[in-house]
Gaussian input, Z-matrix of N, CA and C with variables (Angstrom, degrees):
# hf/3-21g

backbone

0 1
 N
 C     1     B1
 C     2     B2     1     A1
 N     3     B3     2     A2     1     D1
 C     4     B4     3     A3     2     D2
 C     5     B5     4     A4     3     D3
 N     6     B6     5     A5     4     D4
 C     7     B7     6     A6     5     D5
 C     8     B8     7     A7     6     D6
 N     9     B9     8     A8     7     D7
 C    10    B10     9     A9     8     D8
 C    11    B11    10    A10     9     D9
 N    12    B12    11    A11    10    D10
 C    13    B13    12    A12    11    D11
 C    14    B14    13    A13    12    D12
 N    15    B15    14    A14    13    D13
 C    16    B16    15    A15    14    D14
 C    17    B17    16    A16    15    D15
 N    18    B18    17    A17    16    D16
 C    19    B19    18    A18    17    D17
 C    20    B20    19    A19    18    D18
 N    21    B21    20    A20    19    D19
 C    22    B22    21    A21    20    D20
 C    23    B23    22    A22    21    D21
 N    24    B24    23    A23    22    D22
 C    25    B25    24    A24    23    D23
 C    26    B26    25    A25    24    D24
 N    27    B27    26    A26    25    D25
 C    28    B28    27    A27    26    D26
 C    29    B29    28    A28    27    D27
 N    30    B30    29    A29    28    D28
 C    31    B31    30    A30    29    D29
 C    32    B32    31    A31    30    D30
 N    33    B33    32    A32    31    D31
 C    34    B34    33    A33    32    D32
 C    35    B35    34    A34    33    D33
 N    36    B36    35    A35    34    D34
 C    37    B37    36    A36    35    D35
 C    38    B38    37    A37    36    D36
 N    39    B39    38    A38    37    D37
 C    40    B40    39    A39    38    D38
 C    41    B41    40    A40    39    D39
 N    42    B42    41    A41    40    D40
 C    43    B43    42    A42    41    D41
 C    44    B44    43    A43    42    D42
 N    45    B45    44    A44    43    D43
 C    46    B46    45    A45    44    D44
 C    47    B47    46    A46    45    D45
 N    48    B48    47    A47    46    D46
 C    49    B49    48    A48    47    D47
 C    50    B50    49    A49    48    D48
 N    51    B51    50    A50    49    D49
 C    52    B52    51    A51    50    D50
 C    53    B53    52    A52    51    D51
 N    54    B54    53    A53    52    D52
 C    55    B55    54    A54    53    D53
 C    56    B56    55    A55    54    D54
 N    57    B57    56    A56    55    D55
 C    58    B58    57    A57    56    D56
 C    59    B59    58    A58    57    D57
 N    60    B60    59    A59    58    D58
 C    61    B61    60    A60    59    D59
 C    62    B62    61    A61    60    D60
 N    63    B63    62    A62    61    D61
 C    64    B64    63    A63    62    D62
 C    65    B65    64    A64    63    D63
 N    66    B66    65    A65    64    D64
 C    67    B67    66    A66    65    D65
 C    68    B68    67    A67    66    D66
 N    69    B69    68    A68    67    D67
 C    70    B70    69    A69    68    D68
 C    71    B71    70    A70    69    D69
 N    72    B72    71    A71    70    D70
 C    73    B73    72    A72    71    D71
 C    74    B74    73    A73    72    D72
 N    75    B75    74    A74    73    D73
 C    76    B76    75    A75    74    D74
 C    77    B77    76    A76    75    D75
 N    78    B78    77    A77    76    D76
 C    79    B79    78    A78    77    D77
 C    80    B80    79    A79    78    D78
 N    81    B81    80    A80    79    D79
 C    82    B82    81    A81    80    D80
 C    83    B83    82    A82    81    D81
 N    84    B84    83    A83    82    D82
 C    85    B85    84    A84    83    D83
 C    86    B86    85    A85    84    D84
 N    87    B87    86    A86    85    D85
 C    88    B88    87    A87    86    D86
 C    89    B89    88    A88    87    D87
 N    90    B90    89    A89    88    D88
 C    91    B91    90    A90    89    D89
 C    92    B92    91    A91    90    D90
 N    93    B93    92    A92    91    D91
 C    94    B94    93    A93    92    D92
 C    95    B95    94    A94    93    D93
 N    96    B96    95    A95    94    D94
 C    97    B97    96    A96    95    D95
 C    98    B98    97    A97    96    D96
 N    99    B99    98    A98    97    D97
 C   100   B100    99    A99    98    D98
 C   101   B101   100   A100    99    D99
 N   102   B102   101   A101   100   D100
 C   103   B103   102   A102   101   D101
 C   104   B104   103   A103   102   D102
 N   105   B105   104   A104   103   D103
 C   106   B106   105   A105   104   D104
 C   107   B107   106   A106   105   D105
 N   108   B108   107   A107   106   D106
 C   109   B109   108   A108   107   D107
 C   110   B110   109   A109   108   D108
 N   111   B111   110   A110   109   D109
 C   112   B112   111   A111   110   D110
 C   113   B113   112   A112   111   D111
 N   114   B114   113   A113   112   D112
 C   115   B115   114   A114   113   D113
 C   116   B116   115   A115   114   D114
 N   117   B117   116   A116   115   D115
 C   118   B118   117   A117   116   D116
 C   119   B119   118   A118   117   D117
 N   120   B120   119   A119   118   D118
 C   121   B121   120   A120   119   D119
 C   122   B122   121   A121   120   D120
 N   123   B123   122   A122   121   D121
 C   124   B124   123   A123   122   D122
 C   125   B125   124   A124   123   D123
 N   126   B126   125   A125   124   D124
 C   127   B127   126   A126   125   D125
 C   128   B128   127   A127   126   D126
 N   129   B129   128   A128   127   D127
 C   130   B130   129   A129   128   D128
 C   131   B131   130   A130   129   D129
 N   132   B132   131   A131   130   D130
 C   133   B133   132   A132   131   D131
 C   134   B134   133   A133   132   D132
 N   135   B135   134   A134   133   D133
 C   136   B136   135   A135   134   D134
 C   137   B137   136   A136   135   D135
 N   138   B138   137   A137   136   D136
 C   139   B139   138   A138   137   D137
 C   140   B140   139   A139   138   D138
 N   141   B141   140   A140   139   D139
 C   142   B142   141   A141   140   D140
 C   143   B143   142   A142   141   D141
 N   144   B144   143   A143   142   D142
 C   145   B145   144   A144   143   D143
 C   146   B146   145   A145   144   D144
 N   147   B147   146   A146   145   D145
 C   148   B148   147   A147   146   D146
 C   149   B149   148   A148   147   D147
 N   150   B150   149   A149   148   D148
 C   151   B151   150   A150   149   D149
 C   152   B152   151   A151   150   D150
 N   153   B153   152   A152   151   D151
 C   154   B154   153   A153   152   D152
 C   155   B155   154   A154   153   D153
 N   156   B156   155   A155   154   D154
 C   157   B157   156   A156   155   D155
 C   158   B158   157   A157   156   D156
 N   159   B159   158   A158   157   D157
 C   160   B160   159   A159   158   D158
 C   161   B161   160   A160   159   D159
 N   162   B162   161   A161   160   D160
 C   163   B163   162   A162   161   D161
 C   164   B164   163   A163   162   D162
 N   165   B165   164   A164   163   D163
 C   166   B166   165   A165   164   D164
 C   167   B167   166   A166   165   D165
 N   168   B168   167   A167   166   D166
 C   169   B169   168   A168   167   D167
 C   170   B170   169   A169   168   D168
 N   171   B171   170   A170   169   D169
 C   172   B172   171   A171   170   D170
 C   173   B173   172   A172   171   D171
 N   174   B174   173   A173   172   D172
 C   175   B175   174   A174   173   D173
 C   176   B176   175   A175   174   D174
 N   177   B177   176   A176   175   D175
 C   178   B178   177   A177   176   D176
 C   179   B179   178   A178   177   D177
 N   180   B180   179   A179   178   D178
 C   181   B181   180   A180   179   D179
 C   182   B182   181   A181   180   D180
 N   183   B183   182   A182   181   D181
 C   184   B184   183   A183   182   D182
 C   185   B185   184   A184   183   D183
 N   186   B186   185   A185   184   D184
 C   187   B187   186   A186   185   D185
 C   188   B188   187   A187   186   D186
 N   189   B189   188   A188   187   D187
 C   190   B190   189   A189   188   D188
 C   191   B191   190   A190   189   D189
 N   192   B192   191   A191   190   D190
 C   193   B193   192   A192   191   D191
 C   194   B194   193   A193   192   D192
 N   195   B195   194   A194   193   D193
 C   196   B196   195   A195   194   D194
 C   197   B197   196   A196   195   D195
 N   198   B198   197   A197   196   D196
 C   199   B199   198   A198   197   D197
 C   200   B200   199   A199   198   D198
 N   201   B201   200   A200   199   D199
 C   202   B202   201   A201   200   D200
 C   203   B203   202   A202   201   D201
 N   204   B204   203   A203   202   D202
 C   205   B205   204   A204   203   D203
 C   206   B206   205   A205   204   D204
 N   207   B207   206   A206   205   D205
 C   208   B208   207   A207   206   D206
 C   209   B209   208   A208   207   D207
 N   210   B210   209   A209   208   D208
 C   211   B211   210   A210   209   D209
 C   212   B212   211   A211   210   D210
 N   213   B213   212   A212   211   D211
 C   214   B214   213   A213   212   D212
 C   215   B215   214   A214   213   D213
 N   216   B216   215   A215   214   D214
 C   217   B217   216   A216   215   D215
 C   218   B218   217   A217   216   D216
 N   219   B219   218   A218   217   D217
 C   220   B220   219   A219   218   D218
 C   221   B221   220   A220   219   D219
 N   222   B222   221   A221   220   D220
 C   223   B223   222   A222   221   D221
 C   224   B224   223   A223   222   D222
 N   225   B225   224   A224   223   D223
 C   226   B226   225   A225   224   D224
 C   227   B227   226   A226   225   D225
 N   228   B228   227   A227   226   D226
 C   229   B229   228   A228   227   D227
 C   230   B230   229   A229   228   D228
 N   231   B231   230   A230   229   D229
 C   232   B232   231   A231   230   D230
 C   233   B233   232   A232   231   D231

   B1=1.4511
   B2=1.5365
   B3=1.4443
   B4=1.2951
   B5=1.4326
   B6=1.4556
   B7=1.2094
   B8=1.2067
   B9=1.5178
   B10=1.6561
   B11=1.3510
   B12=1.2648
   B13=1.5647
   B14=1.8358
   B15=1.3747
   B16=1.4587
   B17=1.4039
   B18=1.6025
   B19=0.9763
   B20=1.4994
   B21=1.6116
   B22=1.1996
   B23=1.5169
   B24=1.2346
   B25=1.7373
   B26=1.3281
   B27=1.5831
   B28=1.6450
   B29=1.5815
   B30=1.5850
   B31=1.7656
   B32=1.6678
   B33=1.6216
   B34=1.4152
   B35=1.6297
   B36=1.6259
   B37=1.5298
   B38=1.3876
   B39=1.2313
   B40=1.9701
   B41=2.1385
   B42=1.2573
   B43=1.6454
   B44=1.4418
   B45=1.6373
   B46=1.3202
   B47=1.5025
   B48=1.3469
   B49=1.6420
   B50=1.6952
   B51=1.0536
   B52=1.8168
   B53=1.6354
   B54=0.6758
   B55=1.6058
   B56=1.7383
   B57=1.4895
   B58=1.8651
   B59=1.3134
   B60=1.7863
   B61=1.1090
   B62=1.4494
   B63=1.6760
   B64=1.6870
   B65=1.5050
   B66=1.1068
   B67=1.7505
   B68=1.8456
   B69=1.1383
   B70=1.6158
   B71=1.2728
   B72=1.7339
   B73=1.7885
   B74=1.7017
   B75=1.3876
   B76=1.6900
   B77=0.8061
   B78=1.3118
   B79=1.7000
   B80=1.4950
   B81=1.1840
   B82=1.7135
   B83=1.4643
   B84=1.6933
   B85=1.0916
   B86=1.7313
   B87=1.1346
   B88=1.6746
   B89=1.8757
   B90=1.2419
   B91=1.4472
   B92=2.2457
   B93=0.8339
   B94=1.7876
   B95=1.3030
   B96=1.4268
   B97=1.3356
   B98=1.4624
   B99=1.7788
   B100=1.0104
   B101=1.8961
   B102=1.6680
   B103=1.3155
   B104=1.7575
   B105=1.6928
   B106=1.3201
   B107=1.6989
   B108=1.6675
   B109=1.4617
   B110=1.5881
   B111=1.2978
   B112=1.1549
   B113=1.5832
   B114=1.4407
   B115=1.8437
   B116=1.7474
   B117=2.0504
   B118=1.1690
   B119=1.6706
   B120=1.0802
   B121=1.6759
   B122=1.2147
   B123=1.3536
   B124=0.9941
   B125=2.0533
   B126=1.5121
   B127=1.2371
   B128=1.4724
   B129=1.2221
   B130=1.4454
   B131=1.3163
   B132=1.6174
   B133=1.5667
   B134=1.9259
   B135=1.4061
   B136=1.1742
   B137=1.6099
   B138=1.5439
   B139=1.2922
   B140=1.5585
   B141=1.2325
   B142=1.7714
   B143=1.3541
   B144=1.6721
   B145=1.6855
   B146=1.9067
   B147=1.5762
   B148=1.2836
   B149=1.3942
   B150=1.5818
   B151=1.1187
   B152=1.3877
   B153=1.4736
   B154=1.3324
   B155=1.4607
   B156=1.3766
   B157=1.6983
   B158=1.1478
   B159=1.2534
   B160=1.7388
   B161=1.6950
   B162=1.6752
   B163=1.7874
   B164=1.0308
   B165=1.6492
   B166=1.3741
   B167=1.6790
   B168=1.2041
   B169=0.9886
   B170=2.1174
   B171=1.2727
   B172=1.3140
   B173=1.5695
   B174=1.7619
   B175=1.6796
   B176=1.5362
   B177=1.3103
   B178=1.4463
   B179=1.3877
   B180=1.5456
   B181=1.6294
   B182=0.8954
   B183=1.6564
   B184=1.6145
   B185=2.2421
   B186=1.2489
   B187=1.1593
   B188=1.5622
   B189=0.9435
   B190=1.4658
   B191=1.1739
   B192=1.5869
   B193=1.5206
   B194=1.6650
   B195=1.5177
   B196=1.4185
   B197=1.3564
   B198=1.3211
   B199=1.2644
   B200=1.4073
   B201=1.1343
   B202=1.5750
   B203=2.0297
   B204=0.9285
   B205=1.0220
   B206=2.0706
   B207=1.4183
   B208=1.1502
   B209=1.7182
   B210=1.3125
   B211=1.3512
   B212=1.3615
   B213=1.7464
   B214=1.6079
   B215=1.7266
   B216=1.3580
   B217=1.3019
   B218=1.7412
   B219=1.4245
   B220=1.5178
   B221=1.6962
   B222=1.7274
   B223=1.2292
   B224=1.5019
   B225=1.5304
   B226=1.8525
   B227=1.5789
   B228=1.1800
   B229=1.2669
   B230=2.0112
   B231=1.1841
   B232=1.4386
   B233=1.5824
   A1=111.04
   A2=122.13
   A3=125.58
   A4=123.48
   A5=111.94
   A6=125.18
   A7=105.99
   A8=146.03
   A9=157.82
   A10=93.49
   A11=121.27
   A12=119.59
   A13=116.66
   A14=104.36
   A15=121.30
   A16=100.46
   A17=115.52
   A18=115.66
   A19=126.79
   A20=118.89
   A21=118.14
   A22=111.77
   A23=114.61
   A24=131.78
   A25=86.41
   A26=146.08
   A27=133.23
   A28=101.68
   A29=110.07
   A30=93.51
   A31=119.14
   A32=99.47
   A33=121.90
   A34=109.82
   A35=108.04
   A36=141.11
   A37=101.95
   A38=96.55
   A39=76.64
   A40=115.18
   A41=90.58
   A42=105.64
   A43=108.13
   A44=101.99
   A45=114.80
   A46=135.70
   A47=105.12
   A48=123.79
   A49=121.26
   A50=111.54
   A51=157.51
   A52=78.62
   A53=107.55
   A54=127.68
   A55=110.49
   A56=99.88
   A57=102.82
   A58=126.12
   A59=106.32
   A60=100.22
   A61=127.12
   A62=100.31
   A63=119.45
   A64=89.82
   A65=140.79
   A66=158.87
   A67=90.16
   A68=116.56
   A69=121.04
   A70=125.67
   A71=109.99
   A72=74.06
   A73=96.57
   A74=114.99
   A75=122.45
   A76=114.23
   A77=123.49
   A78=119.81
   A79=104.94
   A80=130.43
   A81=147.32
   A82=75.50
   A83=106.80
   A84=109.24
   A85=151.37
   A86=89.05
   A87=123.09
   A88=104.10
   A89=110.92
   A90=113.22
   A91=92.51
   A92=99.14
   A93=102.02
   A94=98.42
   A95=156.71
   A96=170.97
   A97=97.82
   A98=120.05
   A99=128.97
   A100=98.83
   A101=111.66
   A102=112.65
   A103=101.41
   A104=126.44
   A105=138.09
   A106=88.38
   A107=112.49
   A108=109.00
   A109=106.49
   A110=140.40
   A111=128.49
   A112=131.28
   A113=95.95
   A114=114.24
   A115=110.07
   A116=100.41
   A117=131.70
   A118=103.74
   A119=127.13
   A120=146.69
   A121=99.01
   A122=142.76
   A123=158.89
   A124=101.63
   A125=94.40
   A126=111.08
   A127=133.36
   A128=103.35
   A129=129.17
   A130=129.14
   A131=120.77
   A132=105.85
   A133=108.84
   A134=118.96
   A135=119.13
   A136=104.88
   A137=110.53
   A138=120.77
   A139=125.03
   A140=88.97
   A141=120.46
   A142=117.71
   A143=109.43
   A144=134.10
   A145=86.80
   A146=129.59
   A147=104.59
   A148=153.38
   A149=114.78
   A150=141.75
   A151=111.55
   A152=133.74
   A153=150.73
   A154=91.97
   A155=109.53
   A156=97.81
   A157=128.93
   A158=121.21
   A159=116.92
   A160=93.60
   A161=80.99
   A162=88.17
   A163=133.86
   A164=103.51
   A165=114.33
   A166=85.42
   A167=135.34
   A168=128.74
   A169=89.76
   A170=123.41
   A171=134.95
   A172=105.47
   A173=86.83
   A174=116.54
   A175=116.50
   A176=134.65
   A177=114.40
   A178=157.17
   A179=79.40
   A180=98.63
   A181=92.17
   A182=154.65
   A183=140.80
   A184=98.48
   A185=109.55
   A186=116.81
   A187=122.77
   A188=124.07
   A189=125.57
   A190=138.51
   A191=103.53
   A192=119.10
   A193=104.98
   A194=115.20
   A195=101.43
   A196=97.64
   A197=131.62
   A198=117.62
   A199=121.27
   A200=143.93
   A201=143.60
   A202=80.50
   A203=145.31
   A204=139.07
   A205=91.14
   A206=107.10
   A207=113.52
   A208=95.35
   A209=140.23
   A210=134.14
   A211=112.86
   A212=94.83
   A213=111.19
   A214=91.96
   A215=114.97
   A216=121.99
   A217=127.67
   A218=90.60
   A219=120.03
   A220=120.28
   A221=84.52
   A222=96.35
   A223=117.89
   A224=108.56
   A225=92.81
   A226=111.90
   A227=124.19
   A228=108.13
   A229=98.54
   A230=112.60
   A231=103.23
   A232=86.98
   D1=-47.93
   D2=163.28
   D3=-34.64
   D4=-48.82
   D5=-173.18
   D6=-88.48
   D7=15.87
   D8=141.58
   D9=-70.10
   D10=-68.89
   D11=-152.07
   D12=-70.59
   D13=-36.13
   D14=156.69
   D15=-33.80
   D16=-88.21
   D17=-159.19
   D18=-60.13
   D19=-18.11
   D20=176.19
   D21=-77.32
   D22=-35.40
   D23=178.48
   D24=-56.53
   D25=-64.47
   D26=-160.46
   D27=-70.09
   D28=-22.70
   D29=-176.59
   D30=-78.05
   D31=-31.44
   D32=178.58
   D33=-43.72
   D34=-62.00
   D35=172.10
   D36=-47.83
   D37=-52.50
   D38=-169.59
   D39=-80.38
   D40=-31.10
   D41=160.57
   D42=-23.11
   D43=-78.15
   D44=-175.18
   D45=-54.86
   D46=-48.28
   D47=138.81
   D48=-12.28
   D49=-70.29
   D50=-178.18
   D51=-52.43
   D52=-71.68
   D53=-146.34
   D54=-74.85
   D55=-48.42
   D56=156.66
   D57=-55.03
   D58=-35.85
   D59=-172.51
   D60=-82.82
   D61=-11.84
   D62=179.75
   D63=-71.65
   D64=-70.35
   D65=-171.02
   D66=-38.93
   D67=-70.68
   D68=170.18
   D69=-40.72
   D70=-47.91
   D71=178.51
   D72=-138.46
   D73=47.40
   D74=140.59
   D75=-80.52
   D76=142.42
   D77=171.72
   D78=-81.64
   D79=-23.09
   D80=-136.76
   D81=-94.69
   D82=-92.89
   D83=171.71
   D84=-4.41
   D85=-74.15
   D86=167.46
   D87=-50.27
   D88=-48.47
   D89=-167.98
   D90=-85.83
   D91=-12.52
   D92=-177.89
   D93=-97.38
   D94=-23.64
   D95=77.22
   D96=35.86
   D97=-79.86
   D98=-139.25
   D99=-93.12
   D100=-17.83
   D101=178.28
   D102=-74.92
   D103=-39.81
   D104=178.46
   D105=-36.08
   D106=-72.08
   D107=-160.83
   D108=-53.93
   D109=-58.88
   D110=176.98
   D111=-58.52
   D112=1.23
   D113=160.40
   D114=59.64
   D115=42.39
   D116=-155.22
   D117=-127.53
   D118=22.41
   D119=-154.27
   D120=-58.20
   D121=-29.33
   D122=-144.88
   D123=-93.11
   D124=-43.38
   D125=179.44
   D126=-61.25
   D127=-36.97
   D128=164.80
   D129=-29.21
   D130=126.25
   D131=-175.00
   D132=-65.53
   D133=-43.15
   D134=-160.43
   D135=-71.76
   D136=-13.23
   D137=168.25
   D138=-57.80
   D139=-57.11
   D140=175.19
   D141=-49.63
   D142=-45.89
   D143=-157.13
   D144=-92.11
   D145=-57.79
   D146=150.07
   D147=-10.14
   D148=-74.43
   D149=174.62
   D150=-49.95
   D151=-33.01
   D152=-137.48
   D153=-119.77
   D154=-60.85
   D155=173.35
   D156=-78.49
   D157=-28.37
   D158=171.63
   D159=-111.74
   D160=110.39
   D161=166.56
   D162=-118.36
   D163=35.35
   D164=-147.40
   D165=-130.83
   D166=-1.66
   D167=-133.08
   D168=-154.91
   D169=87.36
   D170=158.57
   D171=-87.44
   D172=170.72
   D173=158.55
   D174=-88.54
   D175=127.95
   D176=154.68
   D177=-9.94
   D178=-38.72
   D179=178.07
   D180=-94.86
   D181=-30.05
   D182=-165.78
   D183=-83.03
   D184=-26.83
   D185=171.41
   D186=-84.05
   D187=-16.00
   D188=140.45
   D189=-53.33
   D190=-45.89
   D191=-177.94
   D192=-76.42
   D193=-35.52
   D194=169.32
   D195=-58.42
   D196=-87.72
   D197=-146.10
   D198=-50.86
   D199=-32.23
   D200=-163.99
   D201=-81.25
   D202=-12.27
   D203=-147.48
   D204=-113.75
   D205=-39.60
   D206=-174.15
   D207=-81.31
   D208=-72.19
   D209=131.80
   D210=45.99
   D211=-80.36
   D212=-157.72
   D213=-72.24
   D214=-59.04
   D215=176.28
   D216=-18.82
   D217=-48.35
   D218=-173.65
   D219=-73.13
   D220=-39.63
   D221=179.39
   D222=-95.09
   D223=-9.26
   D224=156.72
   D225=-90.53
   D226=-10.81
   D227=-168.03
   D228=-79.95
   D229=2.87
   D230=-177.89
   D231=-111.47

């Protein structure tokens, strides 16, 4: 059992490793990283490059805001 948990702890570790170093030297990345810290997600290229290819595919909350938005629309034009 020891020797399960070892080994998952070195896969975890190196994951993360892996994973700094993609964040470090993407620019894409790195700049989608640095929009997370300013709590700006939205801003992000890999965010953007998402959004653009699957457009079929929202959040709830972004589908709400259309509609109360379509709503408001609707309801000034009467």
């Amino acid at each position: 059992m020891e020797q399960g948990a070892k080994t998952l702890l070195i896969i975890l570790i190196t994951a993360l490793l892996l994973g700094t170093l993609v964040v470090a030297f993407n620019p894409a990345y790195r700049q989608a990283f640095f929009a997370l810290l300013r709590d700006e997600p939205a801003k992000s290229p890999i965010w953007r490059s998402n959004r653009d290819y699957y457009t079929d595919i929202t959040l709830p909350a972004t589908q709400a805001a259309d509609k109360s938005a379509t709503q408001e629309t609707s309801h000034d034009a009467e």
